[in-house]
C-alpha positions in Angstrom: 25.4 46.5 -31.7 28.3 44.6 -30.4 28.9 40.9 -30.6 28.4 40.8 -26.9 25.8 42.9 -26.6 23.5 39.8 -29.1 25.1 36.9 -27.2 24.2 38.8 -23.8 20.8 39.3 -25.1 20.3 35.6 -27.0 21.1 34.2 -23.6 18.6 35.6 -22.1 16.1 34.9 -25.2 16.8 31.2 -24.5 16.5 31.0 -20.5 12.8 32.5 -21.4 12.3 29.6 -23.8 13.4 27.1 -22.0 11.3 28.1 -19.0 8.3 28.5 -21.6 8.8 25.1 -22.9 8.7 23.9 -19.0 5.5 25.8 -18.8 3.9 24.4 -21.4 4.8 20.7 -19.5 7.3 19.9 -22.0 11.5 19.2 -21.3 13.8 19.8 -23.2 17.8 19.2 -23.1 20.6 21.0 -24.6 21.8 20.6 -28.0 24.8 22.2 -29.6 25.8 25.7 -28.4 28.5 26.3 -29.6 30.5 25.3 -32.7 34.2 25.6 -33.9 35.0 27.2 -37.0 36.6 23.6 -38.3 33.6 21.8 -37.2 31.2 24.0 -39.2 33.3 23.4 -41.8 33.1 19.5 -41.7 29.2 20.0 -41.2 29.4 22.2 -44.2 31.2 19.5 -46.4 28.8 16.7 -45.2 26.3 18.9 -45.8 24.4 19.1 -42.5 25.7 22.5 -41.7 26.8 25.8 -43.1 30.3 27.1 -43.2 29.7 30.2 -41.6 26.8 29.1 -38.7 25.7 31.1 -36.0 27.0 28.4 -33.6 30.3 29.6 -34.1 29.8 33.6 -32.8 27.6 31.8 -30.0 24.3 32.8 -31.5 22.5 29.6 -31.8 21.1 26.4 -30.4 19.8 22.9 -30.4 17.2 21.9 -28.0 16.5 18.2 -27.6 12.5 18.9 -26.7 10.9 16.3 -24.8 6.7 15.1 -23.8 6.4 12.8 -21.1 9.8 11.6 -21.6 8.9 11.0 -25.3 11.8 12.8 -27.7 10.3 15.0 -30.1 12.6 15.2 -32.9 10.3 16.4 -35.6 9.9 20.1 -36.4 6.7 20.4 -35.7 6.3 19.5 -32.2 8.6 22.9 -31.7 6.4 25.0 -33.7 4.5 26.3 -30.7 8.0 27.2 -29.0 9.9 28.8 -32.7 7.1 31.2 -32.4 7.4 32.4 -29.4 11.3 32.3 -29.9 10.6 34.9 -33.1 8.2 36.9 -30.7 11.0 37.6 -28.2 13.1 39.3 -31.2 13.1 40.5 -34.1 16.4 39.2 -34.9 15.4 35.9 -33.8 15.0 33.1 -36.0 14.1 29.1 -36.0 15.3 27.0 -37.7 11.5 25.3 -38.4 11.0 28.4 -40.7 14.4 27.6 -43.0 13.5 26.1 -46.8 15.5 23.2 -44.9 13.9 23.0 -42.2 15.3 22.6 -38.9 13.0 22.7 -36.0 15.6 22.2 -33.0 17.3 25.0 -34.4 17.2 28.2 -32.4 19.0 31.7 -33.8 19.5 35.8 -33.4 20.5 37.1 -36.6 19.8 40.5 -37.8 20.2 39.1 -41.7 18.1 36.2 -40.9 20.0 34.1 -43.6 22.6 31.8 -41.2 21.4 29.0 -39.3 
């Protein structure tokens, strides 16, 4: 499969959770999409990130997930939403599921090991 082929098909994976998350009567903004190469790299020295992220071949992203208005940073409160995300795919991954966990963290990998 094609690197546009999975982008092609991660976009549409994310317009599905984003309009499940509305369903659910939650919000939810946009995180980071996309990544450079050096920025990953920075990340990956500060150790908040991984050299060689999904970001950067446009495979991943942040979602800011709101209640009411209320931010909902933890990872739980996008438990509900990571597993419908891994139900849409089977090369999709969240990032609640990492040994780091990561619950804003949306991915398509076939490998299942980058973030």
């Amino acid at each position: 499969m094609t690197l546009s082929l999975k982008q092609q098909m991660f976009a549409v994976n994310v317009a599905k959770l984003i309009l499940r998350i509305n369903e659910a009567g939650y919000s939810c903004t946009l995180g980071e999409a996309w990544r450079t190469p050096e920025m990953a790299e920075i990340y990956a020295k500060r150790g908040t990130g991984i050299k060689r992220s999904l970001h950067c071949d446009r495979l991943a992203i942040d979602l800011n997930l709101f209640k009411d208005g209320v931010y909902l940073p933890q990872s739980e409160a996008h438990k509900p939403f990571g597993e419908f995300w891994c139900s849409l795919n089977a090369m999709n991954r969240w990032g609640g599921d990492f040994t780091k966990p990561d619950g804003n963290h949306y991915s398509m990998s076939d490998d299942g090991v980058r973030g």
